[in-house]
N, C-alpha and C positions, 0 to 999 in steps of 0.2 A: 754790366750785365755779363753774366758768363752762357755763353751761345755754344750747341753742340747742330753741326748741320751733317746731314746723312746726304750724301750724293754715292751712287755705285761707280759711277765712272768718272776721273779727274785728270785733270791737265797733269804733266804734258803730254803724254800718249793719245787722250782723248779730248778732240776738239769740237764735240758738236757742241750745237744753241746751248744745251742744256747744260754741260761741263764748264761751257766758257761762262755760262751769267752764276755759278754756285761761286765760281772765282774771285768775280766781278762783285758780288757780294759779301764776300768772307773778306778780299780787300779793303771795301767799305768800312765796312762795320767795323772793321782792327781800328781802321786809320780813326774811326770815331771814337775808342777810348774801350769797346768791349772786348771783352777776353774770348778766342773765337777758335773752336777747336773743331777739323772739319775729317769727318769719317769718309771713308771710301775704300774699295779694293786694290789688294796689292797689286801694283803691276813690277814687271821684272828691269834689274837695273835701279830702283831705288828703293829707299830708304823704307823702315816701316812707321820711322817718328821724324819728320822734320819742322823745322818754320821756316815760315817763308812769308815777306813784308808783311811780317807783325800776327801772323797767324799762324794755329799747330795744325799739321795732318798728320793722320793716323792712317798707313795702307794694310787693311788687315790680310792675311794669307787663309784661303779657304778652298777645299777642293772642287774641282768645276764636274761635281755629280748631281745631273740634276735631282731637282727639289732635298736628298738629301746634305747637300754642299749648301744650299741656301739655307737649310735651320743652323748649320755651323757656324754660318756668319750673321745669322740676326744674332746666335747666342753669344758669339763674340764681341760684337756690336753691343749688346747689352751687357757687358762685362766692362765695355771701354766705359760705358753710362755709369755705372758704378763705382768708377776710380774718378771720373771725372768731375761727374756732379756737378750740372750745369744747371741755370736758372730755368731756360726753356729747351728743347731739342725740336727742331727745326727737320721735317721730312721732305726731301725736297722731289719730291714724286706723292703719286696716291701707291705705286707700285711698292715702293720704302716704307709704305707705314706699318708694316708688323711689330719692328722693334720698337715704333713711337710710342704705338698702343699698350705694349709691356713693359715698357718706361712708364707709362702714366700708374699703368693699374699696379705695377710692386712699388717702383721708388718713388711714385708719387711727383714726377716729371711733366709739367706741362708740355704738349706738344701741336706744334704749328705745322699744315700741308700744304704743299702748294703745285697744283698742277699745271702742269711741265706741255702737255700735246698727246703723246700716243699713248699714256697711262690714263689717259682720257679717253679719246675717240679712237683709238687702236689696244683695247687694252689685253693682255694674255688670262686667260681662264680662268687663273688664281688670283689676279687681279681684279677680274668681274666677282667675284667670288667676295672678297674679302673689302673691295671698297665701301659700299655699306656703314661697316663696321668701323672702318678706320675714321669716315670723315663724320660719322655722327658721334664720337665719342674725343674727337681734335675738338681743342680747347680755340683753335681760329684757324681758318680756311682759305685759302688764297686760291686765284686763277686769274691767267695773264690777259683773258680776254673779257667781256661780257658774251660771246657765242659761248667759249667753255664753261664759264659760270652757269649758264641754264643748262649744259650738260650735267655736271656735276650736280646741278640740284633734283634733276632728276634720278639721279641716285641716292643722293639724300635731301630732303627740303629745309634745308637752313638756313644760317644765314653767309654767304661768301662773300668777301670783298676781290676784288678785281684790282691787283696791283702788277702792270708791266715790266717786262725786261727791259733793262739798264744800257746805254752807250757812253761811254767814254768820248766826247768829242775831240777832244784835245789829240787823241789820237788819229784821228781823220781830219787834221787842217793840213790843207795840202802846202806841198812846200815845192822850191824850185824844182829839185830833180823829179817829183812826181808827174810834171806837167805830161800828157801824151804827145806824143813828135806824131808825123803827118797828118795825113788826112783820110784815110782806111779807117770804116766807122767798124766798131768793137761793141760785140755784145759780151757779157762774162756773166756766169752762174756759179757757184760756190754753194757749197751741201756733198753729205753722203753720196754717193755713185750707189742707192738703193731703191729696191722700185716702187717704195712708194714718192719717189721725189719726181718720178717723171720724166726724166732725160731724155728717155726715146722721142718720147712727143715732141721734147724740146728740137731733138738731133732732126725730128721729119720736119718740125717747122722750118728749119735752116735751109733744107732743101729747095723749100718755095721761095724765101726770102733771098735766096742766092740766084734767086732766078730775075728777079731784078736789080740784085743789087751782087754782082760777081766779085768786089775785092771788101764784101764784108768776112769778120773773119770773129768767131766762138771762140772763150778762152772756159773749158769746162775747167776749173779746180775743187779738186776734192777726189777720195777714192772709194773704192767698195767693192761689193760685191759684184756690181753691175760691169764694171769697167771694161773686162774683155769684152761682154756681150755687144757694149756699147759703142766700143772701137770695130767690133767686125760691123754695126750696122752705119756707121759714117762709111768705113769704107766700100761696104753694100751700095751705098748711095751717093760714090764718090762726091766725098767731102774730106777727105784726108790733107786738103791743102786749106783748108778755112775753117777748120774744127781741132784747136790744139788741147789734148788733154793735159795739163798743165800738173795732175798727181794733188798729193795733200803738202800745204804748204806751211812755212810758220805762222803764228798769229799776226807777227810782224811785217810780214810781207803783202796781209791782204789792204793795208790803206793805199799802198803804190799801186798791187794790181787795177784798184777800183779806178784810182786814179789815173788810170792809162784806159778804161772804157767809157763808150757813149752811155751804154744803158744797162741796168741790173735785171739779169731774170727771172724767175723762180717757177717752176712748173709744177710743182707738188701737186699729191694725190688729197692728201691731209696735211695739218699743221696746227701747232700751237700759235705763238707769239716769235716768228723765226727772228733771233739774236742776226742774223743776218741781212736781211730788210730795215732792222735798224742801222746798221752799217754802211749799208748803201746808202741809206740817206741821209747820214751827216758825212758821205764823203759826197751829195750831192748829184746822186746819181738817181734821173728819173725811172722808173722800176714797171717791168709787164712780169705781174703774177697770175696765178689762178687765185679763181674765189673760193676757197676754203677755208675754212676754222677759223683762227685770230688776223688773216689777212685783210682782210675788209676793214679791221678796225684801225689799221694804219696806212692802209692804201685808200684814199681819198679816188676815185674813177674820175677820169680827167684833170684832178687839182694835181696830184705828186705821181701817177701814175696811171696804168691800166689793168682792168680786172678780166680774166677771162675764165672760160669754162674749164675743167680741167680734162687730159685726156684731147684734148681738140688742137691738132699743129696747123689747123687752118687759120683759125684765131689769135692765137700766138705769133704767127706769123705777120698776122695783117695789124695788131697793133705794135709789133717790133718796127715795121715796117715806116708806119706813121712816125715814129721818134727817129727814125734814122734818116728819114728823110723830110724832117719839118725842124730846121734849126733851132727856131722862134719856141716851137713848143717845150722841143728839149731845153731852151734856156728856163722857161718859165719854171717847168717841175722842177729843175736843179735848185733856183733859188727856193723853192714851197718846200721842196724836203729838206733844205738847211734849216728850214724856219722851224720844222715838224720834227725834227731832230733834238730841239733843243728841250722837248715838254718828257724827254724820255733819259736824261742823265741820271748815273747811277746815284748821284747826291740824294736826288729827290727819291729812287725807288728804294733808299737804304732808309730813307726817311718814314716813309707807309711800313716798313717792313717793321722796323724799330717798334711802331704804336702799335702793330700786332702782335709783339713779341709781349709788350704789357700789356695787352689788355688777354692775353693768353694765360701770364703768368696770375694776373688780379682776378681774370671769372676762372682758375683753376681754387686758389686759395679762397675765394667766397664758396664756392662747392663744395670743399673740405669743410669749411667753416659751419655750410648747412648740412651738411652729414653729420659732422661732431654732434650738431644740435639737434637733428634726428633722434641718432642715438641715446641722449640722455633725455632727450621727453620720454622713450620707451622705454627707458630704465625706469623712471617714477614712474610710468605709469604701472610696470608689473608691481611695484612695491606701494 
């Protein structure tokens, strides 16, 4: 099967959830025998054609004016669709579906969407605008949660399947040098340093939780736009010796860091299905998130972790508080999320992908088929 996947942001410059599982899938799908040609923008310092373990990118160059800069590069996008001519094309946002929708309707391009998190429940104006249109006329529909999936059906009422992001476990078994030396309990969070992820909240919880507990110590890694702000409020609230901003790191580097902490955080405002959360826990790390979006659906309350409000550093605090200081329980969630880890391997998520890609490509070609045949009933019948 020859597969065309539209992502706007890609590895290596750009590491969020959503960059690292288009990866994680374009990997897949090569190693499985398809021809996998993956769209994105250019960034500077590389290439505009390369491959890389058995799959092509394409970084296309387009001026950063808005809304006039973005028809440059659907149009180019659909240029690339034209040389390449792939079996299905693959949108990997509802925000990317313009060019899907003009693949389908000139070159006659079956296309698959699959919602990602803020092109969902934070979407931008043109986005609200145009989803409608995009997911009622997608040949198959993805979303990584069943919370998103009732989102998205209330934009359009059809039918969605619900297939999650992927973990690579293999890369999260720990190994000797991983192990963490002393005995200073570590909490670590990982994400954008932007405000809808909540850091602050996180930074005030640590204030209370430092109040009992004086040689725990934050490893915030990741960068953004937040980060001065959020470095003047640690040190507002001196925390400057138990709060290390650690910067954005390689992908390589984050199975050590995990494995040098007691517990994973996540304080977000919103979210998808965070590629992150899966991480944590097949590096076995018990996890206090907030209840939003696709969190719930992997965060078990009490079994592999704890759910809290979002916005609230009292809460956050008082369940970090519970796993830093109840051994027994932290061993418990370590081993339920190694176990809970294993139903989310990229094998299996490239597997659901696969049968949506044909069954995209089969109720595209029955549709044509019933058109054709439309049309020639109306032809006898004028005659």
């Amino acid at each position: 099967m020859k597969i065309a996947i539209l992502v706007y942001l890609f590895p290596p410059k750009w590491l969020a959830g959503t960059e690292i599982a288009t990866y994680n899938l374009a990997d897949h799908l090569a190693r499985r025998g398809h021809e996998v040609h993956v769209i994105t923008s250019h960034d500077a310092g590389l290439p505009e054609f390369s491959e890389e373990n058995g799959f092509y990118i394409y970084r296309i160059e387009w001026p950063k004016i808005r809304f006039i800069g973005m028809i440059i590069f659907w149009v180019k996008i659909y240029q690339k669709l034209r040389t390449i001519k792939p079996d299905v094309f693959h949108a990997q946002s509802v925000s990317s579906g313009i060019p899907a929708w003009a693949a389908k309707k000139f070159l006659k391009i079956p296309y698959v969407v699959w919602g990602q998190g803020s092109d969902i429940y934070l979407p931008e104006r043109f986005t609200r605008l145009t989803s409608k249109l995009i997911l009622q006329n997608a040949d198959a529909v993805l979303a990584l949660t069943e919370d998103m999936k009732q989102k998205m059906r209330e934009i359009c009422d059809r039918e969605i399947s619900v297939v999650p992001n992927g973990i690579d476990l293999e890369r999260f078994k720990i190994s000797s040098g991983d192990k963490k030396e002393g005995n200073a309990k570590t909490i670590i969070f990982i994400g954008r340093l932007h405000p809808v992820k909540g850091v602050q909240y996180l930074i005030e919880a640590m204030a209370i939780v430092r109040q009992q507990m004086p040689d725990v110590k934050l490893v915030i890694v990741g960068d953004g736009v937040e980060r001065a702000r959020l470095e003047e409020l640690a040190e507002r609230l001196n925390l400057n010796d138990c709060i290390q901003f650690a910067g954005q790191v390689s992908q390589e580097s984050i199975p050590r860091l995990m494995h040098q902490a007691d517990v994973f955080v996540l304080s977000s405002l919103s979210e998808g299905l965070p590629v992150v959360i899966l991480e944590a826990m097949a590096a076995g790390l018990p996890i206090v998130a907030t209840n939003v979006g696709g969190i719930p659906d992997i965060v078990e309350e009490g079994v592999n972790g704890y759910l809290v409000n979002a916005k609230n550093p009292d809460e956050l605090a008082d369940r970090l508080l519970v796993l830093l200081q109840n051994d027994e329980i932290r061993e418990e969630m370590s081993t339920n999320n190694r176990g809970k880890a294993e139903l989310y391997t990229w094998d299996k998520v490239a597997t659901k992908v696969e049968k949506e890609y044909q069954t995209a490509i089969e109720q595209n070609i029955d549709a044509r088929g019933a058109n054709l045949q439309r049309k020639a009933t109306d032809r006898s019948d004028v005659h």
